[in-house]
C-alpha positions as CSV (number, residue, x, y, z in Angstrom):
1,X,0.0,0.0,0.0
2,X,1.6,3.0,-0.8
3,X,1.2,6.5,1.2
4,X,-0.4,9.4,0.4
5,X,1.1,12.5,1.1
6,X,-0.6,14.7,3.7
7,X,-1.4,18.3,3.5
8,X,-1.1,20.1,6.7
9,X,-2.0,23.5,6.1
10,X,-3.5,25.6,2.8
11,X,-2.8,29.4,2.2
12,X,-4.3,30.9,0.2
13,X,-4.0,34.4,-0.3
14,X,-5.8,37.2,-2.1
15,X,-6.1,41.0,-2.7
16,X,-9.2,42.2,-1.2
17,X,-11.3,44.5,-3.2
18,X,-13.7,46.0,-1.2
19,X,-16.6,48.0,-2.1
20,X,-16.7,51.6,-0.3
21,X,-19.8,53.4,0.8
22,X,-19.8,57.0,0.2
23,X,-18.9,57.8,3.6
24,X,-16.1,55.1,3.3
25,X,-15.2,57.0,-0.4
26,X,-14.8,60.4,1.4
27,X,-12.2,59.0,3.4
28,X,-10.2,57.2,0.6
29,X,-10.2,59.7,-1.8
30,X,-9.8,62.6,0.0
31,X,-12.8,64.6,-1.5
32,X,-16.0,66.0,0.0
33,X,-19.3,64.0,0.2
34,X,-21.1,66.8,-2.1
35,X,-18.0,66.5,-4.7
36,X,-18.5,62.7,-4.8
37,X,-22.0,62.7,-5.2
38,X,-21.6,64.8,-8.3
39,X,-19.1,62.7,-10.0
40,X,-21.5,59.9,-9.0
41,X,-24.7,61.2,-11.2
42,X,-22.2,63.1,-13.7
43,X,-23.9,62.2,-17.3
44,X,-20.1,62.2,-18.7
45,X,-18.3,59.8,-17.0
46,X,-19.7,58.8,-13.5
47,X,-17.7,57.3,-11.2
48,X,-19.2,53.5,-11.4
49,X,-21.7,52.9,-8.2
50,X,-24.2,50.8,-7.3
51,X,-27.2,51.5,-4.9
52,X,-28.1,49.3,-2.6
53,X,-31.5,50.5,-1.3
54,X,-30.5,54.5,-0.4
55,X,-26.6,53.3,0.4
56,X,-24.3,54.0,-2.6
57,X,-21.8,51.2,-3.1
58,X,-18.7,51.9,-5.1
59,X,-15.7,49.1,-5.7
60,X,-12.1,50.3,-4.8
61,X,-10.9,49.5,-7.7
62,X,-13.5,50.7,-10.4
63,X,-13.0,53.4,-8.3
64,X,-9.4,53.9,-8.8
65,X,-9.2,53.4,-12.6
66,X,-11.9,55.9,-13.0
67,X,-9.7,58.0,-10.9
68,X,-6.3,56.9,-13.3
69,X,-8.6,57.8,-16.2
70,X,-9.2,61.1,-15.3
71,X,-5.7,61.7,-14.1
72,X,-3.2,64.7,-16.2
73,X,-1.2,63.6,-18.6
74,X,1.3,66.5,-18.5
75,X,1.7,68.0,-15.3
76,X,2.0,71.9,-15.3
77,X,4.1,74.3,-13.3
78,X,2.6,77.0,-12.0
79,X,4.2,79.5,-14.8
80,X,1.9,77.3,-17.4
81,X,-1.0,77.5,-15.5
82,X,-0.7,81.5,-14.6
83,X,-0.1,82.0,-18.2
84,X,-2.8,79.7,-19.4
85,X,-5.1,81.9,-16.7
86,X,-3.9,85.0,-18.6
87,X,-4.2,83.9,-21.6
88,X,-8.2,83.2,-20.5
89,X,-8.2,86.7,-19.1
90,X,-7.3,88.2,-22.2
91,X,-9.1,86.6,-24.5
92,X,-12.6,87.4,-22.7
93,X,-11.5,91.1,-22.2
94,X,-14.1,93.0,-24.6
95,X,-11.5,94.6,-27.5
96,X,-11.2,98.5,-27.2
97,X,-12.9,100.3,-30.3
98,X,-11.0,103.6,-31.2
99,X,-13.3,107.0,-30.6
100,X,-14.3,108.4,-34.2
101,X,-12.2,111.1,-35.4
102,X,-13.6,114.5,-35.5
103,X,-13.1,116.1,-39.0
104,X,-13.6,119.9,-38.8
């Protein structure tokens, strides 16, 4: 009869992926309830929820590639964004006419 080998112990490990209530969000993301909520019902490109009854549900990870998604390619100093501002400014300033000339 031969023996068959015994198993003592199993691991098993595995990432958890949680789902986050809104209140949960707030705290993982840094970001205000109201702000959330917006992002939530945005027509766009929501941030992927369910609702569970009145509790919003949203998975950590959905929730971070939505986040990656959304995330700036290029980052900007500060003299880009200051000129970019100015460039805004400028653009929206109502052009001066020159007074008419009077001919006597």
């Amino acid at each position: 009869m031969s023996l068959m080998p015994v198993i003592e112990a199993v691991s098993i490990t595995q990432d958890l992926d949680p789902y986050l209530s809104l209140r949960g969000l707030v705290g993982y993301a840094s970001l205000s309830r109201r702000l959330l909520s917006d992002l939530i019902n945005d027509p766009k490109d929501p941030i992927p929820s369910f609702r569970v009854g009145g509790k919003i549900l949203v998975r950590k990870s959905a929730f971070d590639q939505w986040i990656a998604r959304r995330r700036n390619r290029k980052p900007q100093t500060a003299a880009q964004l200051a000129a970019a501002d100015a460039r805004g400014l400028l653009s929206s300033r109502p052009k001066k006419t020159p007074a008419p000339r009077n001919r006597a």
